[in-house]
N, C-alpha and C positions, 0 to 999 in steps of 0.2 A: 659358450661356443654353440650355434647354431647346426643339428646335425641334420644330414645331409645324404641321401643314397650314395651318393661318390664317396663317401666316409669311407663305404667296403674298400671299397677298392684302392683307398690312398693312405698311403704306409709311411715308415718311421723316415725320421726328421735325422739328417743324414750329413756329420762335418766331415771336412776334411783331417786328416788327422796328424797334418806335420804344419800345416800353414793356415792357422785361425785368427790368425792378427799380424797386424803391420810387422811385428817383429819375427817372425817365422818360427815361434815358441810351438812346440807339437803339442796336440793333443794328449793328457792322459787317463782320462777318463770317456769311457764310452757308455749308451744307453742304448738297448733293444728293447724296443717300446711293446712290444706286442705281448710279451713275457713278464713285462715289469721287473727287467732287470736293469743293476747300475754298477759298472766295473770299475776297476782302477788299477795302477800301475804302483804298488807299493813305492813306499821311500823307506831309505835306512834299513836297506838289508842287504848281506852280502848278495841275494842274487833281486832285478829289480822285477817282479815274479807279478802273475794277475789275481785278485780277488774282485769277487762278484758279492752280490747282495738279490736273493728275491723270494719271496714271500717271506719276509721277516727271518730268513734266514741267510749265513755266509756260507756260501758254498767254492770247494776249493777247488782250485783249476791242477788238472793233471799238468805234466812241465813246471813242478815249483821249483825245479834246480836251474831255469832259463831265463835270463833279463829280456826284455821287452823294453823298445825305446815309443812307441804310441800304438793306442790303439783307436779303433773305430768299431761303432753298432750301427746295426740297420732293424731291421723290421724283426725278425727272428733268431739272431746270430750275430754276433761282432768279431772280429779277423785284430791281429795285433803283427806288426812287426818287429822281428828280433832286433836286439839295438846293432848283430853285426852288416844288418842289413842284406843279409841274404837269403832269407826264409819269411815268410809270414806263413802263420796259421790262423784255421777259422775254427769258434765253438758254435753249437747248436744247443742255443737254452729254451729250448720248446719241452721237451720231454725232462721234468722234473727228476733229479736223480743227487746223489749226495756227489756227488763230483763231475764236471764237464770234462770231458774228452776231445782232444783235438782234433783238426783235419788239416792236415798239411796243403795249401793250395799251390807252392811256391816253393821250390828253390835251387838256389848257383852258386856254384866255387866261386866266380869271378865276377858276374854282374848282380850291383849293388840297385837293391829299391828303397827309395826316402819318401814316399806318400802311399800310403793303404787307405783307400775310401770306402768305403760297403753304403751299398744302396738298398733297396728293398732286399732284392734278391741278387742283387749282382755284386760286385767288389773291383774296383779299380786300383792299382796300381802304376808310378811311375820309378823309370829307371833311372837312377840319380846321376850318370855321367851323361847318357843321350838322352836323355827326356822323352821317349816313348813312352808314351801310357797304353797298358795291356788291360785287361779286362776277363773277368771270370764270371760264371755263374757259383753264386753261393748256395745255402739253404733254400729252396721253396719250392712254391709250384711249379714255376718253369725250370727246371731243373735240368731239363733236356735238352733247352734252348739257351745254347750260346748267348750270352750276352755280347753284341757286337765294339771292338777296338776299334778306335779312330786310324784313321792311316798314318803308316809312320813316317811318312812324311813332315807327319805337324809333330814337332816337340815342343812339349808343355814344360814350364815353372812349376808347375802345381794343378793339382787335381780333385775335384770335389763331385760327389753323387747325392744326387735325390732321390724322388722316387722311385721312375724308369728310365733316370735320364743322366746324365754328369754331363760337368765340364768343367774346362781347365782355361789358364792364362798363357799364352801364345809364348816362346822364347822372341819370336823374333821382333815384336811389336809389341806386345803385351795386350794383346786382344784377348776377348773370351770367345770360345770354341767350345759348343756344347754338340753331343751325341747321343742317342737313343732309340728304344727299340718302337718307335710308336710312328715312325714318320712324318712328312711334312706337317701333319696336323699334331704331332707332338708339341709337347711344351717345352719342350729344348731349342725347337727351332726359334719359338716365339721370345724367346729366351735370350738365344744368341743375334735377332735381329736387334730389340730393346738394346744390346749393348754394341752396338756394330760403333766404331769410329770411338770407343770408351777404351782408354788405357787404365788395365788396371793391376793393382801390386797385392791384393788378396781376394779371394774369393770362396763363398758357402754357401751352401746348397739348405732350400728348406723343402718340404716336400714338393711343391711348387711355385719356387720363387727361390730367389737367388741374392744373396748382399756382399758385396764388399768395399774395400776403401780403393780409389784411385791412387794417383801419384803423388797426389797433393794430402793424400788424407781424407779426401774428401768420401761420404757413405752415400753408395748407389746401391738401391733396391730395386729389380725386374723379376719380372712374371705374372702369374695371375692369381686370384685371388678365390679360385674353385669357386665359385657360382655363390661367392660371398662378398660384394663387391665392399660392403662397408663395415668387412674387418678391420682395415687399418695399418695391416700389415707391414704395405709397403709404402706408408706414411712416412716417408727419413724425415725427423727434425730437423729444422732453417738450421744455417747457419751451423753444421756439422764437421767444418773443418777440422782436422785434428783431436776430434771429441774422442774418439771410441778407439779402443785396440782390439781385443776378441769379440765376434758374434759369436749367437747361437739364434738357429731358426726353428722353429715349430710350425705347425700346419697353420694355422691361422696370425701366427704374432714373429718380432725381432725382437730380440735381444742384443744389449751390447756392454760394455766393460767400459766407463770411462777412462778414460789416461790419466785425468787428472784426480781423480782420488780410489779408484778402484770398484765403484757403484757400479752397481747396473743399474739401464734402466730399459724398461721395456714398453713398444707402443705394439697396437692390434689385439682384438681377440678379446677375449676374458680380462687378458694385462691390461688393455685400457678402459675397462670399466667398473672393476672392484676393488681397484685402489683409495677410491674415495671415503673408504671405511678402514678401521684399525685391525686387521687383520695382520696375520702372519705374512703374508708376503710383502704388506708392507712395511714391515718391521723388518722382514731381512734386506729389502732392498736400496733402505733408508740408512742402516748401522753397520751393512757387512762389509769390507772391502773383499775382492773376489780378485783371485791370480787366470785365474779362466772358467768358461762356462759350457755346456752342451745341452741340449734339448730335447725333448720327446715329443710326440705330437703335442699334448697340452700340460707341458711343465718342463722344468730349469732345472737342471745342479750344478751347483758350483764349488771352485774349490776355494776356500776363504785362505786369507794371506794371514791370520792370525795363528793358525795351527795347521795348514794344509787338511783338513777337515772335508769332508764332502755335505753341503745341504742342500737340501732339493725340494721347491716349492711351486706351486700353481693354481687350476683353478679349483674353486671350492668343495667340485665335486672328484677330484684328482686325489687326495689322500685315501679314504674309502676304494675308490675303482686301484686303486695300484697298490692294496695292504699296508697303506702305510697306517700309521695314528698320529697324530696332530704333532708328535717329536720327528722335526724334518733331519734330523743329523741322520747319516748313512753308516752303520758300523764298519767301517772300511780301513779305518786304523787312519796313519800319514799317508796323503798321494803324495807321489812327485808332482813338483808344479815344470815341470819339464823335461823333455828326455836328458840323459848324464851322456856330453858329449865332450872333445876335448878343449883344453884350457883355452888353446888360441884359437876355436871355431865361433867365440862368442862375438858380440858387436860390441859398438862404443858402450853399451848400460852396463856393461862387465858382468862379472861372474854374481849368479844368488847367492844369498847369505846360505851359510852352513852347507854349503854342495858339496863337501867332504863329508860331512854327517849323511848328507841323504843319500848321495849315492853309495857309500859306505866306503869310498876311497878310489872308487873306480870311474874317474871323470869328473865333470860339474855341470851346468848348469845355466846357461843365457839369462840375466837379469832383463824380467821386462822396464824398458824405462816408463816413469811416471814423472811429471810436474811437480806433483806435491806428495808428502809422506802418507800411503792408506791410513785410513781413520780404526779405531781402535771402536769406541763405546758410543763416543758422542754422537749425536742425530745433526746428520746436514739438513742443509733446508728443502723443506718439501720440493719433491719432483713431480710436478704433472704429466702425468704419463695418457691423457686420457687426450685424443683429437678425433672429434667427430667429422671433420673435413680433410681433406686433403691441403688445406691452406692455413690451418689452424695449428700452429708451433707451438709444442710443449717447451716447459720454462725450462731454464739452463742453466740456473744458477746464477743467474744475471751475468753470465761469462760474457755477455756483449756490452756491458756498458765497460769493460774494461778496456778498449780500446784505446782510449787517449795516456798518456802516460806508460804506455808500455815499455819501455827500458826503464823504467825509473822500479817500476812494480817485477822486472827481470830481475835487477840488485836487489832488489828484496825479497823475492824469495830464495833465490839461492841463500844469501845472508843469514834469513828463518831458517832454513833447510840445513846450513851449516850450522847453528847453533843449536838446534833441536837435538842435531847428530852429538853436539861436544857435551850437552845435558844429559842425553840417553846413555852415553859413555860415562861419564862422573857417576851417574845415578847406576850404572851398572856395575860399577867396582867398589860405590858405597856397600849394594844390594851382596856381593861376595864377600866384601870384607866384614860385614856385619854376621854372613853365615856361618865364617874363618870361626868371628871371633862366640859366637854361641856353640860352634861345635868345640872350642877350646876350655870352656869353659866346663865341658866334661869331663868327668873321672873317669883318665888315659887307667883303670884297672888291669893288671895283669888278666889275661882268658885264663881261665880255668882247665884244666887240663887233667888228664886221666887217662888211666892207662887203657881201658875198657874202648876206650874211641877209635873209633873206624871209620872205614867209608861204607858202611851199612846202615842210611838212616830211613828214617818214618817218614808218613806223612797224615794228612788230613783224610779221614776215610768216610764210610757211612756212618752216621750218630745219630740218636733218638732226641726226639724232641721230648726230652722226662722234664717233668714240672718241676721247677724251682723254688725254694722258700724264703721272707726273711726274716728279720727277726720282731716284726709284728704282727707274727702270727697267720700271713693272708698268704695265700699260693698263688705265685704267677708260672709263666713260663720260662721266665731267666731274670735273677736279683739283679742290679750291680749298683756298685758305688759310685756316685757322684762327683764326689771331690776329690778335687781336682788336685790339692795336697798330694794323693797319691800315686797318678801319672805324672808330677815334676819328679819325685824320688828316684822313681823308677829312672826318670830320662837321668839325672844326675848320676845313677850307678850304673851308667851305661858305657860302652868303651865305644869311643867313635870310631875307630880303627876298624873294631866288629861291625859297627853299623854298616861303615862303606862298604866292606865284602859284601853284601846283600847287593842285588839285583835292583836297580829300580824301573818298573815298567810303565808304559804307559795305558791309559786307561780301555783304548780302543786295540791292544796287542793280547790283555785280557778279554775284553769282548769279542774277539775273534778266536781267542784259543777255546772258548766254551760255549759256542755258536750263541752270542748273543744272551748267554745267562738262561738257556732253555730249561723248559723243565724237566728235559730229557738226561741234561746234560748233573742237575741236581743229587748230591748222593749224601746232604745231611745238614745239619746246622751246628755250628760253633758258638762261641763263649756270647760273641757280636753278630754276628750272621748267618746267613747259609754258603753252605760247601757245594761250588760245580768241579765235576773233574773236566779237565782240559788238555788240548795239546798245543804248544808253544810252535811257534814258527821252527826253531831248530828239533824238532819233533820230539822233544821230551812230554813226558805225561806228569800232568800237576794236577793237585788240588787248590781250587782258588775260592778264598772263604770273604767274602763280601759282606760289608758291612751293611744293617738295615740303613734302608735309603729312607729314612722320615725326617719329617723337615720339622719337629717337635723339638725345640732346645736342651730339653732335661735327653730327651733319646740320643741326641748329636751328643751331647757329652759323656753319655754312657760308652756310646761304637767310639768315641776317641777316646776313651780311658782304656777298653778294653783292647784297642787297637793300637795304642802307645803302650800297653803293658809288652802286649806279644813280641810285638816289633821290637822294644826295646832288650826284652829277656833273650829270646833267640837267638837273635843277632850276636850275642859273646857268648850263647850253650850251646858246644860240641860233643855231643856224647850219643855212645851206639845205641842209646834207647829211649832217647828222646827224641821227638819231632825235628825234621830238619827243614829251616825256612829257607825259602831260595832265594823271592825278592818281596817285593812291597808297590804300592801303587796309592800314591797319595794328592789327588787332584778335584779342586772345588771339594765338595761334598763329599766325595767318593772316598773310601777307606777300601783298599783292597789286600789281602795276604796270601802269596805264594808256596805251597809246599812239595817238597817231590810229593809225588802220588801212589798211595800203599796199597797193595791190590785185593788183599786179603782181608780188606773190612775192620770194623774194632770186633774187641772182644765181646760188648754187649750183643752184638750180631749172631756172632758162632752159638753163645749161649742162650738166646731168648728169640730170633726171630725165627720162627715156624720155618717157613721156606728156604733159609738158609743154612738152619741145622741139619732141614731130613738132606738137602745138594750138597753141602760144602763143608761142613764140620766133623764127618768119620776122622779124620787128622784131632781134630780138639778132642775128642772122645778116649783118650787113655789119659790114665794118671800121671804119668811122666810129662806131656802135655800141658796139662794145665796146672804143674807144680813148674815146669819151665817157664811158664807165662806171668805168675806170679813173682818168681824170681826177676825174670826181664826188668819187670815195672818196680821192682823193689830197688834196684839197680839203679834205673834212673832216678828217683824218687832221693836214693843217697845222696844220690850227684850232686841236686837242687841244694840239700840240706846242710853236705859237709864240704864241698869241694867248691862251690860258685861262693864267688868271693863282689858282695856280701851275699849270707844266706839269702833264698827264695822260699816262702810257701806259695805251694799249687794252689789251695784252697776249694778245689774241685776233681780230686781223684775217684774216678768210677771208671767203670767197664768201658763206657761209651765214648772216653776219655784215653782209654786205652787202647792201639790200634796195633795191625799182625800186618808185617810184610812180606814180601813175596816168599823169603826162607824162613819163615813162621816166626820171624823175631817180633817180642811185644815190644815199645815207643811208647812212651805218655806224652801227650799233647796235649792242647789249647792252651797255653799260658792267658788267657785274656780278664782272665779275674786272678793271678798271679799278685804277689806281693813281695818284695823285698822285707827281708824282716832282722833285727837289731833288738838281741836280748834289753838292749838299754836302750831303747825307744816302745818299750811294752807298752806304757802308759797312752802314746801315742797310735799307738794299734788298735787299742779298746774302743777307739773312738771309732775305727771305722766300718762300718755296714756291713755287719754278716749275711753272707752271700753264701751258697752254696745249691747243691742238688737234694731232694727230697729222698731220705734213706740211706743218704750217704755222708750228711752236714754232720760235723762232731756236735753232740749236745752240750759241751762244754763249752764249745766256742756261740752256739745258736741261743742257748740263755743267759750265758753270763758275758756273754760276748770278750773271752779270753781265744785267744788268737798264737797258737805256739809251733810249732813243725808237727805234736805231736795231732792237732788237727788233719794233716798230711795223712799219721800213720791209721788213724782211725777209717779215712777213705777207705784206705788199702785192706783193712781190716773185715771192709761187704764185701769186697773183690772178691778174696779168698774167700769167703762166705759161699758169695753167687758160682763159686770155682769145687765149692761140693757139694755144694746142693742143687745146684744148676735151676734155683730159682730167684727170682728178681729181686732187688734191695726192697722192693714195696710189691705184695705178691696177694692174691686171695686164694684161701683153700674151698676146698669143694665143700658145697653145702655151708659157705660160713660169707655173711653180708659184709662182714668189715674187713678191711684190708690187717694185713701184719707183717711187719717188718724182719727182713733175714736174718737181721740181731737177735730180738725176743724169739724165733722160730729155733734158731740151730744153737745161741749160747747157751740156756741151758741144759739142753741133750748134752754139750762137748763138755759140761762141767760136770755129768754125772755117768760121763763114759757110753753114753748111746752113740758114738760119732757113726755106725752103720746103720745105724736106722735113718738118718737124713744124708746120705751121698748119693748122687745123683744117679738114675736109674741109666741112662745111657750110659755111662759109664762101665758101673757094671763093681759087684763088691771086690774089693783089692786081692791082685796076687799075693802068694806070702809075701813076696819080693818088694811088694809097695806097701803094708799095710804101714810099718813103722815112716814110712813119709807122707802117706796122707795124716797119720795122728800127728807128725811134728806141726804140718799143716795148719790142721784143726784148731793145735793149740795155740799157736802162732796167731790165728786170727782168734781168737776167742780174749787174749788178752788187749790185741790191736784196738779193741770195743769196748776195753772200759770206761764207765763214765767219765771219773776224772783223768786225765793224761797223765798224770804224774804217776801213774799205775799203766800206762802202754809204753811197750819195749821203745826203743830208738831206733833208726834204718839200721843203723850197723849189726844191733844184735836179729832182727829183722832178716836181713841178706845174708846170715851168718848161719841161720838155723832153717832158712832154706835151701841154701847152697849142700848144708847139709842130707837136707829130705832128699836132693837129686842126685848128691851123692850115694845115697841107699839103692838107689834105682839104675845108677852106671854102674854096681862093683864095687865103689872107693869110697866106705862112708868114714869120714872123719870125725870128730870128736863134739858131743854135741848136749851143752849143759844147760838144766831148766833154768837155771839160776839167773839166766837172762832174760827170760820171763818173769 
């Protein structure tokens, strides 16, 4: 794009937002170019509400309890009308902020508006019963100056604005009738002479210059080409009959949508010069099919017919100038690919697939018609997009040598067209009944139940990234096991019943609930990934734990082991102090996990990080506290062992592991290195990859690689550790180089009765009233650490002789014998 002094002065590229194509499908995505922002009209949600996208972040629109049936962008601001058609509002996305705020410019009990245009700074409107089109000033500099109405005289069909100018299609003729604030030597006027004696049925405004299809189909381009005569803009391809259903215009180029498979193709500008090379534009605009398109001065987004997806692409210096990086997808979740109106307002092409899904039950949706089925993958044949003359036609697909035989090639594709349909459908109920018959194939296991279970559960909090070991000796940052053996088991003892109550989301409702996976948004890492906390459209607060995205085989199989463990264990574990999952997200690559969201951190937090101890932890700091904490996790821990049918080992209990919710209840989480375990499948265990956390790994299972619950109890065993001494499972003393572990530091002081010389100085030496339960405590953990397991308690005697220690500390201490130690 050749720049130009008039650049200042010539502003954002400007659709109309109810009538962009032959079929009078609205607009639902809009771009204000100046901001580098791109909006959209959500799909599939009770209300059809706007999200925005700009500098690499989602920013949410106040009004998310309001449906919007289109919207429109201009140069600094975009304006949306309500679907009841009696209000429109406009935002102002100049002034960066975490949420846009609206301005009401519009509205009436009784008179209905079906077109909102926004020009630079202006916004047009027409009245859907009389066809007057009204006119407002929006956002900008002339702020004070009226943007002038046409007289109401003329009623318009439709309405579209550029840059200080709009116009509309006549009712009574179908002429175009342009207006603006620049006078006779305006480009409106030049505008509306070019199409004087032109009947026409759509029309779009570019900043200067104007496209639509006649009566016949046929693509007319006028105006001028800003003191760039050999952009090529308003180059229309020969023989454009019937070719195109949606424009979109930009400052120098067109765009359009074929009919017949959903391409774009675009001539003028940049478009028609660096398609010649393998670039990203021309790979979308060769593979994508597109439901509709909009423009910015120098780039495209579209909404693809594969996913209703947003991608938006241009010239080579348009990613950098607009913050994007070279991934053109828009995080914007599903757009509508049309406003949700009633059943019988549509045309002959009938109602979109799934318009009860999108709109969420409230309307449907106009099908645009097409010739032939959109393309999915494969590459149609090259499009020369590039005309250096005004007489030089880009190719067509050879759609003109098809003239001879045209009834005979009518029968045949309807014919193709119906059989493709009766294949998609076989091929669609093979695809569920095959699903039917793999989820049958699971063990329908009775859930687990316990009386302990409430509606009090955990979630994913902040966690340490603590280094991991395995069993040859080397230290990474997290083990896990490979094989693959042990994520089918796990799916096999899984209850599909439980499965389906999970949530499944989609990838881009994630992406939006935790703006984009920011690092703001970041509060730890999991067994497979890292933890954003987030908030869901229906305004709940989650933790969403993301699988590493690396594209390494041995790594993919690791985030699917570890993410088919979680997924599969949680999904049928209900209990008050375990993690509770909400949903799951599993697409291409992506491994995503849901959890409510716990607010009060893990435990490793309260105890070990500086900042959080001297602000937020006075509550952890008494003994009843953190013998309550203990207990919590002991609690669940039995659940896993005696009550889940078949047993689970955690195989990673620690602090970090253990998370506080808002009524100070402790949750053990991450199942992701979790194991289903079968006293008579031991032999089978041995084999597989000792995994664990450095300080907290049973050494029983870490060298002889024996694998039993009582691995479990030995975790739990630092816990209580790091819960009196309030130092880390791997810690250095002052004046000393090598690190020592919580074990060797405090078991044998407990075994020779020093237990007050290592309890934690916050804390503070026990009342009389606590001493006899921090020594149950003590002892409790000091056996949980013997080497071999067959010498550490079992959960029950475990939750037996701490329920008792907190028993000493409420008044009621019950009956409480070593002999279980």
């Amino acid at each position: 794009m050749k720049p130009t002094i008039t650049l200042i002065f010539i502003f954002a590229v400007i659709f109309t937002t109810t009538t962009v194509n032959s079929l009078g499908i609205a607009s639902t995505t809009a771009i204000t170019y100046n901001t580098s922002t791109i909006c959209g009209i959500v799909a599939s949600k009770p209300h059809q509400y706007i999200q925005c996208y700009q500098n690499k972040k989602l920013i949410p629109i106040v009004l998310p309890n309001v449906s919007f049936q289109s919207i429109s962008g201009g140069r600094s601001f975009f304006c949306s009308l309500r679907s009841n058609g009696l209000s429109f509002y406009c935002w102002d996305t100049r002034t960066p902020k975490s949420f846009l705020e609206p301005r009401r410019l519009y509205y009436s009990e009784n008179v209905q508006l079906s077109d909102v245009a926004v020009g630079d700074d202006q916004v047009c409107a027409r009245e859907l019963h009389s066809g007057i089109v009204r006119c407002w000033r929006g956002y900008g500099a002339n702020n004070g100056v009226e943007f002038p109405s046409p007289d109401e005289s003329f009623r318009f069909r439709t309405v579209t604005c550029g840059s200080s100018f709009c116009c509309g299609i006549l009712k009574v003729n179908n002429t175009v009738f342009c207006w603006g604030e620049n006078g006779e030597n305006g480009v409106e006027n030049l505008i509306q002479k070019q199409f004087t004696n032109l009947s026409m049925s759509t029309l779009v405004s570019g900043v200067s210059h104007v496209c639509g299809l006649n009566l016949n189909g046929v693509l007319i381009c006028k105006g001028k080409n800003n003191n760039n005569d050999d952009s090529g803009k308003l180059n229309v391809p020969l023989n454009s009959s019937s070719v195109f259903s949606a424009l979109a215009l930009g400052e120098n180029f067109t765009c359009g949508i074929r009919i017949k498979n959903g391409l774009v193709q675009c001539w003028g500008g940049d478009f028609g010069s660096d398609f010649d090379s393998d670039n990203v534009n021309n790979h979308v605009m060769k593979s994508v099919s597109f439901e509709s398109i909009v423009a910015g001065l120098d780039f495209v987004c579209g909404l693809t017919t594969r996913d209703l997806s947003l991608i938006c692409w241009g010239n080579p210096n348009w990613y950098s100038k607009h913050h994007f990086k070279n991934d053109v997808y828009v995080p914007l979740g599903m757009i509508l690919p049309g406003p949700c109106v009633k059943d019988d307002s549509c045309n002959s092409c009938g109602v979109y697939p799934n318009s009860d899904f999108l709109c969420h039950g409230f309307g449907s949706i106009c099908y645009q018609c097409r010739t032939e089925l959109p393309i999915a993958v494969q590459l149609p044949p090259p499009l020369s997009t590039s005309s250096s003359s005004p007489n030089k036609q880009p190719s067509l697909d050879n759609e003109e040598k098809g003239t001879r035989g045209w009834k005979l090639m009518t029968f045949l594709i309807i014919g193709s067209v119906g059989a493709f349909a009766g294949l998609c459908t076989i091929l669609y109920f093979v695809m569920i009944g095959s699903r039917r018959l793999l989820r049958s194939k699971i063990d329908n296991s009775v859930q687990p139940t316990s009386s302990e279970s409430d509606d009090a559960y955990v979630d994913i909090a902040p966690m340490q990234n603590v280094g991991t070991i395995n069993n040859n000796g080397t230290s990474t940052l997290r083990s896990f096991s490979s094989k693959r053996h042990s994520s089918s088991r796990l799916r096999s003892g899984s209850s599909s019943k439980q499965l389906d109550r999970t949530e499944s989301f989609s990838f881009w409702e994630l992406i939006a609930a935790c703006n984009n996976f920011s690092m703001e948004n970041k509060i730890g890492s999991g067994s497979f990934g890292c933890v954003y906390k987030g908030r869901l459209f229906d305004g709940r607060e989650v933790a969403i734990k993301r699988g590493d995205t690396c594209l390494r085989k041995k790594k993919f199989q690791e985030k699917e082991t570890a993410f088919d463990s979680e997924l599969t264990l949680l999904s049928r574990l209900h209990h008050k102090h375990l993690v509770r999952l909400i949903g799951f997200c599993e697409e291409n690559d992506e491994r995503l996990l849901v959890y409510e969201y716990m607010s009060n951190g893990s435990l490793h937090d309260h105890l070990h990080d500086k900042n959080n101890v001297e602000k937020n932890s006075s509550i952890m700091n008494s003994w009843k506290m953190r013998i309550k904490v203990a207990l919590d996790a002991a609690r669940g821990i039995e659940y896993i062992h005696n009550y889940a049918v078949p047993p689970i080992i955690h195989r990673d209990i620690k602090s970090s592991n253990i998370l506080i919710d808002s009524n100070w209840n402790a949750r053990v989480s991450d199942f992701g290195l979790s194991l289903i375990w079968q006293e008579t499948e031991q032999e089978l265990m041995s084999n597989i990859q000792a995994v664990g956390t450095v300080g907290y790994i049973d050494p029983e299972y870490y060298v002889l690689n024996v694998l039993t619950t009582k691995s479990d109890v030995y975790g739990l065993g630092v816990v209580m550790l790091e819960l009196l001494t309030g130092k880390r499972a791997v810690f250095k003393n002052e004046g000393e180089s090598d690190p020592i572990g919580v074990v060797e530091y405090a078991g044998g002081k407990i075994g020779t009765g020093e237990v007050w010389n290592l309890l934690d100085h916050r804390v503070g030496i026990p009342e009389v009233n606590e001493v006899e339960s921090v020594e149950i405590m003590a002892y409790t953990a000091m056996h949980c650490v013997n080497l071999e397991g067959t010498d550490r308690p079992n959960m029950v005697d475990i939750v037996a002789n701490l329920e008792r220690a907190l028993a000493f500390l409420e008044g009621s201490p019950g009956s409480f014998s070593m002999s279980s130690l």
